[in-house]
C-alpha positions in Angstrom: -1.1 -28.0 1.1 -3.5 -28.7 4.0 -1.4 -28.2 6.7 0.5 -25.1 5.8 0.3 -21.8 7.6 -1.9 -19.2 6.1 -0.1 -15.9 5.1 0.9 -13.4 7.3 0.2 -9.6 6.3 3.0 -7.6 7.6 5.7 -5.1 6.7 9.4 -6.7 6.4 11.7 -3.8 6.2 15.4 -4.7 4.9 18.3 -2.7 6.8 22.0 -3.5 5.4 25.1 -1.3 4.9 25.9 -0.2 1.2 27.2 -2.9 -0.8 26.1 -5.8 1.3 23.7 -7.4 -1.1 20.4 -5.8 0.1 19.3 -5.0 -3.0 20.2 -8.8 -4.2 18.6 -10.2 -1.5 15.1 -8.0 -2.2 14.9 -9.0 -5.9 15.1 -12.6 -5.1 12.5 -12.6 -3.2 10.7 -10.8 -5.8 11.2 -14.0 -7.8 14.2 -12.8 -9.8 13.1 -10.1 -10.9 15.0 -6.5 -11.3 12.8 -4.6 -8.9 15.8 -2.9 -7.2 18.6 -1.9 -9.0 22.0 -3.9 -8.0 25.1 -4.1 -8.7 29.2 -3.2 -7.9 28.9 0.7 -7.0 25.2 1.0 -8.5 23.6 3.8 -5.4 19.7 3.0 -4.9 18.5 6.3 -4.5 16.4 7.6 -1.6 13.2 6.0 -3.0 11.2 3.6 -0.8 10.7 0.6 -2.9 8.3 -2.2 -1.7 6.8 -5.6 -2.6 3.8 -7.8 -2.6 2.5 -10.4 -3.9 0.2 -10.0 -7.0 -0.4 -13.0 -9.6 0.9 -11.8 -13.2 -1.8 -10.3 -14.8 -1.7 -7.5 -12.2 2.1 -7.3 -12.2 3.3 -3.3 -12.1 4.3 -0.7 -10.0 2.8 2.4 -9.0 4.6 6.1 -8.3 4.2 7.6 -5.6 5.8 11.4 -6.0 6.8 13.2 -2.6 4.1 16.4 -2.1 6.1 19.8 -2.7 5.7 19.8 1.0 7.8 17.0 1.8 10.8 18.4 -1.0 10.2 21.8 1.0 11.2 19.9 4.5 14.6 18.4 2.4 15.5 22.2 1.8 14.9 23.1 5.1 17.0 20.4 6.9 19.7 21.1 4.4 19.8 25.1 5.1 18.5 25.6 8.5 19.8 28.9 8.8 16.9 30.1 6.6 13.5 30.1 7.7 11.2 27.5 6.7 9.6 27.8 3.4 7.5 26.5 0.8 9.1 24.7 -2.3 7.7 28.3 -4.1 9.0 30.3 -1.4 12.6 28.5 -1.7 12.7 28.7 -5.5 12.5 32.6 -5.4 15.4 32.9 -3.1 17.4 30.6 -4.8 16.4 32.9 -8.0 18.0 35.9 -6.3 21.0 34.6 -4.2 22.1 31.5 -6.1 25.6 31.6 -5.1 24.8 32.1 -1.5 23.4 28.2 -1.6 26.5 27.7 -3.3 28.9 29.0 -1.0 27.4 26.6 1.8 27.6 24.1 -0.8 31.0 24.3 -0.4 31.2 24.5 3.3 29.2 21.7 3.9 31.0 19.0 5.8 28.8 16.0 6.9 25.9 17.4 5.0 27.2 17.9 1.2 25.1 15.2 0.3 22.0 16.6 1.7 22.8 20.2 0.2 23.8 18.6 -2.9 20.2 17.2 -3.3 18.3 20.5 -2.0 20.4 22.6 -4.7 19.2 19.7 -7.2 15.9 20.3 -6.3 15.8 23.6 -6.9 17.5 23.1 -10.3 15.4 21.4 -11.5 11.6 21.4 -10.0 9.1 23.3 -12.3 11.1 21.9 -15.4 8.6 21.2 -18.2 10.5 18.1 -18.7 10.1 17.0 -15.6 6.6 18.0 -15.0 5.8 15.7 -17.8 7.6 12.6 -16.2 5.7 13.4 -13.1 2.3 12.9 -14.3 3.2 9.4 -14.5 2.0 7.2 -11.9 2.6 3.6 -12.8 5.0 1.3 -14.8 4.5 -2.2 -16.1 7.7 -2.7 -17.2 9.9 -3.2 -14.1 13.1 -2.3 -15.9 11.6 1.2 -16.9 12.2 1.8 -12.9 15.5 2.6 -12.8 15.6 6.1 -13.5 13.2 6.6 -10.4 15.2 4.7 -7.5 18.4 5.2 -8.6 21.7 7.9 -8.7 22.7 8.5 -12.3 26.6 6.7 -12.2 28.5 9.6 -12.1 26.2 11.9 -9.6 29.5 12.1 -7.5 32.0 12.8 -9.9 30.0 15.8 -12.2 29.5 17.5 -8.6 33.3 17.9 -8.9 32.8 20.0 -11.7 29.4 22.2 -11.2 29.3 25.6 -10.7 26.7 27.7 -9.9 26.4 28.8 -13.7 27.0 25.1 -14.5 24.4 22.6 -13.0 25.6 19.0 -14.4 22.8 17.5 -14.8 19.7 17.3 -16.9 15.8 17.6 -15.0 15.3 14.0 -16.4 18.3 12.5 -14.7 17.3 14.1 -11.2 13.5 12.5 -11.4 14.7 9.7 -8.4 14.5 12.6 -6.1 10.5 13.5 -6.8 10.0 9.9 -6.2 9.0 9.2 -2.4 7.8 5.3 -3.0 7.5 3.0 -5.5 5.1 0.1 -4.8 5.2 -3.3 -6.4 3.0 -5.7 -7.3 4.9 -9.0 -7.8 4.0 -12.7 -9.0 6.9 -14.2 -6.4 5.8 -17.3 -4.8 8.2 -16.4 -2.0 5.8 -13.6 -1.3 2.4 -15.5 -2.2 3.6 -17.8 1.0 4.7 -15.1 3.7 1.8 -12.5 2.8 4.3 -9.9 3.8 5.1 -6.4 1.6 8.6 -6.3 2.0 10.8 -3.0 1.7 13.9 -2.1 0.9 15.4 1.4 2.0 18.5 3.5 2.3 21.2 1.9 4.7 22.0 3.8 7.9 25.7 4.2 6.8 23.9 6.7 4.0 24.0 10.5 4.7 21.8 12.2 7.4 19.3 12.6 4.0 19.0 9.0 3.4 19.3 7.6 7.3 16.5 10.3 8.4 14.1 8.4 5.3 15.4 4.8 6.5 14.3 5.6 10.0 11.3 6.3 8.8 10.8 2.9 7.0 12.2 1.2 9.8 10.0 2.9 12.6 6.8 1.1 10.4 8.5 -2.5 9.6 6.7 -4.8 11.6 10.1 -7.0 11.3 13.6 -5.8 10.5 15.5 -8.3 8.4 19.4 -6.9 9.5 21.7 -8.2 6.2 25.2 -8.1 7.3 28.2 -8.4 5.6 30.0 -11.5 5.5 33.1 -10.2 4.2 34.1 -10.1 8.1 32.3 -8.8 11.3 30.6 -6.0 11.9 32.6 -2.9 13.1 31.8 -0.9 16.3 29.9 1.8 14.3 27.4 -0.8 12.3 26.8 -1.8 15.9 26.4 1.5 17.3 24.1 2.7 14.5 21.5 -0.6 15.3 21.6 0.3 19.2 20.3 3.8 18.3 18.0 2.7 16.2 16.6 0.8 19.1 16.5 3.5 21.5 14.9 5.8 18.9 12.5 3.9 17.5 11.3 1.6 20.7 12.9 -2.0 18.8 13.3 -4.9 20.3 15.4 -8.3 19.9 12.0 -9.9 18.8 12.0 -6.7 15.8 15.2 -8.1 14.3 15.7 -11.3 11.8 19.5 -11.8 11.2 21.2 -12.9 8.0 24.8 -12.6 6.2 25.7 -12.5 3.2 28.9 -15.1 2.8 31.8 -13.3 1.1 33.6 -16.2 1.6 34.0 -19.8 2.6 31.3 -21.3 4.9 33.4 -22.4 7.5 35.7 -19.6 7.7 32.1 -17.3 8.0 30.9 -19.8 11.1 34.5 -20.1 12.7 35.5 -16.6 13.2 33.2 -13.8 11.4 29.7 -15.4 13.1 31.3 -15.3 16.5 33.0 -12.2 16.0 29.5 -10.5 15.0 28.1 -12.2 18.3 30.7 -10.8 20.4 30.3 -7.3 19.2 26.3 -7.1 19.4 27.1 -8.7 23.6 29.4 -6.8 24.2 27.5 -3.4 23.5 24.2 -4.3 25.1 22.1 -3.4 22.4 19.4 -6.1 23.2 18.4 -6.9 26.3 19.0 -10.8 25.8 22.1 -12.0 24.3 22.7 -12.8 20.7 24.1 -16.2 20.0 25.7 -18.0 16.6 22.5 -19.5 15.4 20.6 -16.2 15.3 22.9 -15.4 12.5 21.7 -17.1 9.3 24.6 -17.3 6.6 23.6 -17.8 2.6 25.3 -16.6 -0.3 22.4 -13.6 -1.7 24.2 -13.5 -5.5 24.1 -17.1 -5.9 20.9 -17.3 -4.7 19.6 -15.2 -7.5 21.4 -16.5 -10.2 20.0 -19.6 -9.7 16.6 -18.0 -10.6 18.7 -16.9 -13.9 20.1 -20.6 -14.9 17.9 -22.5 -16.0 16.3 -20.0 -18.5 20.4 -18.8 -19.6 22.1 -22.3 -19.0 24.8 -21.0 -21.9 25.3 -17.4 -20.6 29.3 -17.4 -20.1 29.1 -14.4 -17.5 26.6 -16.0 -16.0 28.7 -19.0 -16.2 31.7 -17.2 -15.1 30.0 -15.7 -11.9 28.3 -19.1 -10.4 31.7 -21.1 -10.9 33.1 -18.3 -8.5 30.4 -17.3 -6.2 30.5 -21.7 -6.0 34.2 -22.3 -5.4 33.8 -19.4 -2.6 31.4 -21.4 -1.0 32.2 -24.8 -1.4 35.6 -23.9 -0.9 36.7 -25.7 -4.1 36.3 -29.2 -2.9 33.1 -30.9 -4.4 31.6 -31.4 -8.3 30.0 -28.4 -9.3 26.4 -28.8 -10.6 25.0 -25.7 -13.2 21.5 -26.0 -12.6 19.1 -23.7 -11.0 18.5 -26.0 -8.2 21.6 -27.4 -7.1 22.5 -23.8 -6.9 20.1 -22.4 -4.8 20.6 -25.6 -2.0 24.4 -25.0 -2.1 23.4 -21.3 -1.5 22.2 -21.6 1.4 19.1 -19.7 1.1 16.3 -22.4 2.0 17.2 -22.7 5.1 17.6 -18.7 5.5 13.9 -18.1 4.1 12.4 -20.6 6.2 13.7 -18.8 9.3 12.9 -15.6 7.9 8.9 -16.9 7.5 9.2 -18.9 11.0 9.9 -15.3 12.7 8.0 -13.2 10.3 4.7 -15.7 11.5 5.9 -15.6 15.1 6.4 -12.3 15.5 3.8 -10.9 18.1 1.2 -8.5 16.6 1.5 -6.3 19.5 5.1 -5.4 21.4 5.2 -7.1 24.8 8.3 -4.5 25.6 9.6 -1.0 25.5 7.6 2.3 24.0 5.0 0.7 22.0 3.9 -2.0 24.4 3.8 0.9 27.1 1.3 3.0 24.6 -0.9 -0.3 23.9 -1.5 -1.2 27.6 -2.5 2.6 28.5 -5.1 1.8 25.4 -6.1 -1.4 27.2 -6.5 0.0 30.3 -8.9 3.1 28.6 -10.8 0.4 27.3 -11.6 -1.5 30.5 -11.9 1.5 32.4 -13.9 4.3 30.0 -17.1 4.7 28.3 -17.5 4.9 24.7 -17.7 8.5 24.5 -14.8 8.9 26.7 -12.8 6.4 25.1 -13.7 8.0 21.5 -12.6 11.4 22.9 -9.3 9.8 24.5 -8.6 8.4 21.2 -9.2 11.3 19.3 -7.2 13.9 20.9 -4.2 11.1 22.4 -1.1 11.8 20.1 0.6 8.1 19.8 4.4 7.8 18.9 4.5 4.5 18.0 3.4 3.1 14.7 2.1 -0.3 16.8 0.1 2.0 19.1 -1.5 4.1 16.4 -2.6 0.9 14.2 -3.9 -0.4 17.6 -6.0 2.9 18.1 -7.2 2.9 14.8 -8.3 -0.6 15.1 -10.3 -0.2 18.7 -11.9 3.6 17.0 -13.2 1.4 14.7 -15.1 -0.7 16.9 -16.2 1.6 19.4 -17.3 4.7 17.2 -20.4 3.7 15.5 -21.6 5.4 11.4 -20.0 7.6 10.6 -17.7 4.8 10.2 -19.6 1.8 9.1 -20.1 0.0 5.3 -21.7 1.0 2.7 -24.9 3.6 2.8 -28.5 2.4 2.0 -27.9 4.3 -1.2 -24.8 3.8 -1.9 -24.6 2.2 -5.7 -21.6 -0.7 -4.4 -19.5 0.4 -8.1 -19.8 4.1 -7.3 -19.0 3.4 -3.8 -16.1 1.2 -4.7 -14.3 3.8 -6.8 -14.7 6.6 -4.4 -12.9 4.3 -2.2 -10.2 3.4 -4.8 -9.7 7.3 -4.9 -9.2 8.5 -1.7 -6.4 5.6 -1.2 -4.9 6.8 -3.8 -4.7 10.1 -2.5 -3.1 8.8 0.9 -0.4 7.0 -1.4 0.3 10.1 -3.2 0.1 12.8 -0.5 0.9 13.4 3.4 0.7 16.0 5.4 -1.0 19.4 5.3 -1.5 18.8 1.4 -3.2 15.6 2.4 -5.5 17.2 4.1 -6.5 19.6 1.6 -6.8 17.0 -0.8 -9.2 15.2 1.1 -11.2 18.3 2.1 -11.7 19.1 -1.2 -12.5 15.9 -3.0 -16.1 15.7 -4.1 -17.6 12.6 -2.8 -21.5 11.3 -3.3 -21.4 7.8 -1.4 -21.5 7.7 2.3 -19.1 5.2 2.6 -16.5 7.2 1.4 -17.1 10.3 2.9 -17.0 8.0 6.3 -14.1 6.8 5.0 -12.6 10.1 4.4 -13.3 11.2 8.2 -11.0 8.6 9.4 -8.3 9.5 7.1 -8.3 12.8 7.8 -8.1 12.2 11.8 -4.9 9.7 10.7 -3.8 12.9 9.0 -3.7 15.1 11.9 -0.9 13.0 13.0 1.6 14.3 10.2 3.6 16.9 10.7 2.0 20.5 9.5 -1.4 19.8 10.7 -3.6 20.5 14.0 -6.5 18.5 15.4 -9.5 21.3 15.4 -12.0 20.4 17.1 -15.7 21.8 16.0 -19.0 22.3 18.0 -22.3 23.5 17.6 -25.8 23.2 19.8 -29.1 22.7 18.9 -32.3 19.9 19.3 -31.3 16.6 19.4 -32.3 15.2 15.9 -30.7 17.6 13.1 -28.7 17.2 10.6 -25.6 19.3 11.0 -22.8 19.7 9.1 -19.9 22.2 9.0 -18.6 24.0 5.9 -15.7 26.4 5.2 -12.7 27.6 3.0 -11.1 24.0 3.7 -13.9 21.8 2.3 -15.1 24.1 -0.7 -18.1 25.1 1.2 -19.4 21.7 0.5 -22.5 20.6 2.8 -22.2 17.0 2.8 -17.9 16.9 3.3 -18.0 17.3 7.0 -21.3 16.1 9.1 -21.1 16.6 12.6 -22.5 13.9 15.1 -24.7 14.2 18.4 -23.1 11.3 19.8 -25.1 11.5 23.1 -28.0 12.0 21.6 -28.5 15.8 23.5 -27.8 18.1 21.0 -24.0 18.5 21.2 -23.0 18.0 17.6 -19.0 17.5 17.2 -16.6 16.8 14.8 -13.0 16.7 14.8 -10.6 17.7 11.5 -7.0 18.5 11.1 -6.5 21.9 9.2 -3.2 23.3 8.4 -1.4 26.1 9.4 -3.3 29.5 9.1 -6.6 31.1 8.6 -10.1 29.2 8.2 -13.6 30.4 7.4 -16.0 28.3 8.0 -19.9 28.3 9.7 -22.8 25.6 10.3 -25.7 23.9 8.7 -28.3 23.1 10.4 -31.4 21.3 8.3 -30.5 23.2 5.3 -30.0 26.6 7.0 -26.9 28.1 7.6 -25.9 29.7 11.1 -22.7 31.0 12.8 -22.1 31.0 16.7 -21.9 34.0 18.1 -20.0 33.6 21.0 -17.1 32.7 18.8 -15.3 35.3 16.3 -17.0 36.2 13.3 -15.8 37.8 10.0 -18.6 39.0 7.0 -18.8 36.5 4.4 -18.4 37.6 1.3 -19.6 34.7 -0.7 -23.5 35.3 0.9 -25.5 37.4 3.2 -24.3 37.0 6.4 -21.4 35.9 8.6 -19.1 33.3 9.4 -16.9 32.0 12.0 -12.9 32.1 12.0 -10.1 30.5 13.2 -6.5 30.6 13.3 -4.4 27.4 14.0 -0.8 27.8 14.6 
């Protein structure tokens, strides 16, 4: 169609309280398909699952698995009493004092749920039959997901009965808790024409396990699509929850898309549970401009998606059963039910709601014109008005942003204003070669974070330029994460040389870690994050290795000579 909009990239993050049709609502727009697993009492699991659009050839999903740094941090919020560990460090004292975890098992309170998981954890990482799950990392078969964003049925009940001699369940039915995101590639036309990767997440009614991992999700969605329940209006504590989640993560009015999910008749829903939701937001400030009525988009999400079922079941008896009901609640009984896909999906309601959804989704500014985030951007605006390149490359580098707006906007200006070591490809650079190195490191940042990111990066051989430019941005994004520390490096000399530095953190590896002389006066820089602890490391200088002297200096026992050390904390 000539004149329709060109997609939008974008992250469209679902929030929803359990049971509300999230879940419904995200596999619709995934064109029908099971991507998220639904149902009356069925528990999505902690797993980040998202969406795009992909045409069918390429349809799949890929695994990403959570670092043994990021299942140590779930340990460590659930026993804070103990000092941090690693996941090694926490399997040994679970080894020796088993029933000690136990015992606060039991004493839990509000965080049994977190505890329950940590104890999981420790039951079962290292498992040989989990190991072998976990070298998987991609599905084509979008049923075969299940086991990795969902609770087994029961998880609840069998805690009733476990002991500490007596874990309930098997390493394969505790997999969804290795998994940190699943990401789908989807043949939807819904999301061929928005562009957007949408994402669906624990609700913030969850426990402080699965809110902490929502918040999360939420502080990167570029727009929040707020489901609520239409079964009658939303209590002071859903309200509550969705003003905190403002103040904490910077989100405005213009972050939010509303929708509810009709539990029962139309007008009933836009008489009395509409207004009531209204009322509630108003009357608890949450936004700074009021809600009204028609920001509230009513549809019915099940009937929606069983008219994607119809016309391919049209003599499916359940299926039958459920539209007859899900159309009587709507309709309110009083016109001639139609059982085809389409009549469905008008009476549903969901046209209308979609349309909306992609009007704001389009509109919504690329930067925030209020609160935290717009605050960060101008002081970026005013750097770049203001400073020289050098200085604004320095600013940029060392400047720790909080909001996820502000750091994309950073990364996108230290782009333009840092010249190689961030351009295309190298003069030598064979374009196949250089395109696989690529495809590897991205597939590192889907699979790690952190410190372990890091070394991952550090230690991946790379031949192209390209991607060993590419790898010095995505280590500075790295120093961002949590367990890491910006270091930076210098070293003086002619202008002219080719420096580079080397240590324990790159495998000693010349061409990992070049160091640039960016005012051409022989002040060669570079900037890494290194995690916590110790670091050899020294300087090559065309071909010849050298150590400062003014700095500390340990024997190297790998060559004749010396090098440098450090100690980041």
């Amino acid at each position: 169609m000539p004149n329709q909009p060109a997609p939008k990239p974008g992250r469209i993050v679902f929030l929803a309280d359990f049971q509300c049709g999230k879940s419904t609502l995200f596999n619709l727009l995934c064109g029908g398909l099971e991507v998220s697993p639904r149902g009356n009492g069925v528990r999505t699991s902690s797993t980040i699952v998202e969406a795009s659009y992909a045409p069918p050839e390429e349809a799949g999903a890929e695994i990403v698995w959570k670092p043994e740094v990021d299942l140590a941090q779930v340990i460590n919020r659930a026993f804070p009493d103990d000092a941090p560990k690693s996941l090694a460090g926490w399997r040994l004292l679970y080894a020796r004092s088993r029933n000690r975890f136990w015992r606060a098992l039991a004493d839990a309170g509000d965080a049994v749920e977190l505890r329950r998981v940590a104890i999981a954890l420790l039951e079962t990482a290292g498992a040989p039959e989990l190991d072998a799950i976990r070298g998987k990392t991609s599905v084509q078969d979008f049923k075969a997901l299940r086991p990795y964003v969902r609770y087994p049925g029961d998880w609840t009940a069998r805690w009733a009965t476990a002991t500490p001699g007596n874990f309930p369940f098997r390493p394969q039915e505790c997999v969804f808790l290795f998994v940190g995101r699943v990401c789908c590639k989807v043949p939807s036309d819904y999301l061929r024409e928005s562009g957007a990767t949408i994402v669906d997440c624990p609700g913030l009614d969850s426990n402080a396990y699965e809110t902490a991992i929502a918040e999360a999700a939420l502080d990167e969605a570029d727009l929040i699509c707020c489901l609520l329940d239409g079964a009658k209006a939303i209590g002071d504590l859903g309200v509550g929850r969705i003003k905190a989640l403002c103040e904490t993560l910077g989100k405005t009015r213009q972050d939010f898309f509303f929708a509810l999910n009709l539990r029962t008749s139309l007008r009933q829903t836009q008489e009395s549970i509409i207004p009531g939701c209204v009322a509630k937001f108003n009357n608890a400030g949450v936004f700074a401009k009021p809600l009204h009525a028609a920001d509230i988009h009513p549809f019915h999400a099940r009937l929606a998606l069983q008219s994607r079922c119809l016309d391919n079941a049209p003599d499916d008896d359940r299926l039958l059963e459920e539209i007859d009901g899900d159309l009587g609640q709507v309709l309110a009984f009083r016109e001639e039910r139609v059982y085809e896909g389409a009549f469905c999906l008008r009476k549903s309601g969901f046209p209308e709601v979609w349309q909306a959804l992609l009007k704001a989704h389009r509109e919504h500014p690329d930067a925030p014109t209020t609160g935290p985030a717009a605050k960060e951007i101008a002081l970026i605006e005013r750097w770049r008005q203001t400073l020289t390149q050098n200085e604004l490359r320095s600013l940029l580098l060392d400047w720790q942003f909080k909001t996820p707006a502000a750091k994309r906007r950073k990364w996108a200006i230290f782009d333009g204003v840092v010249p190689p070591p961030f351009a295309g490809l190298g003069p030598d650079d064979p374009p196949k070669e250089a395109a696989d190195e690529l495809a590897q490191l991205e597939s590192l940042t889907r699979r790690w974070s952190g410190a372990t990111l890091v070394k991952q990066l550090l230690r991946k051989p790379l031949k192209t330029q390209v991607a060993r430019r590419r790898r010095e941005k995505l280590l500075l994004i790295a120093a961002e994460g949590p367990g890491c520390k910006l270091v930076r490096f210098r070293f003086f000399d002619k202008p002219g040389r080719t420096v580079s530095l080397v240590g324990a953190f790159n495998d000693w590896d010349v061409a990992a870690t070049p160091m640039h002389d960016g005012d051409g006066v022989g002040d060669y820089t570079c900037a890494i994050p290194l995690p916590k602890g110790r670091h050899e490391y020294h300087f090559v200088v065309d071909g010849e290795h050298f150590y400062r002297s003014d700095l500390p200096i340990v024997r190297d026992s790998r060559r004749q000579g010396a090098n440098n050390v450090c100690f980041v904390n």
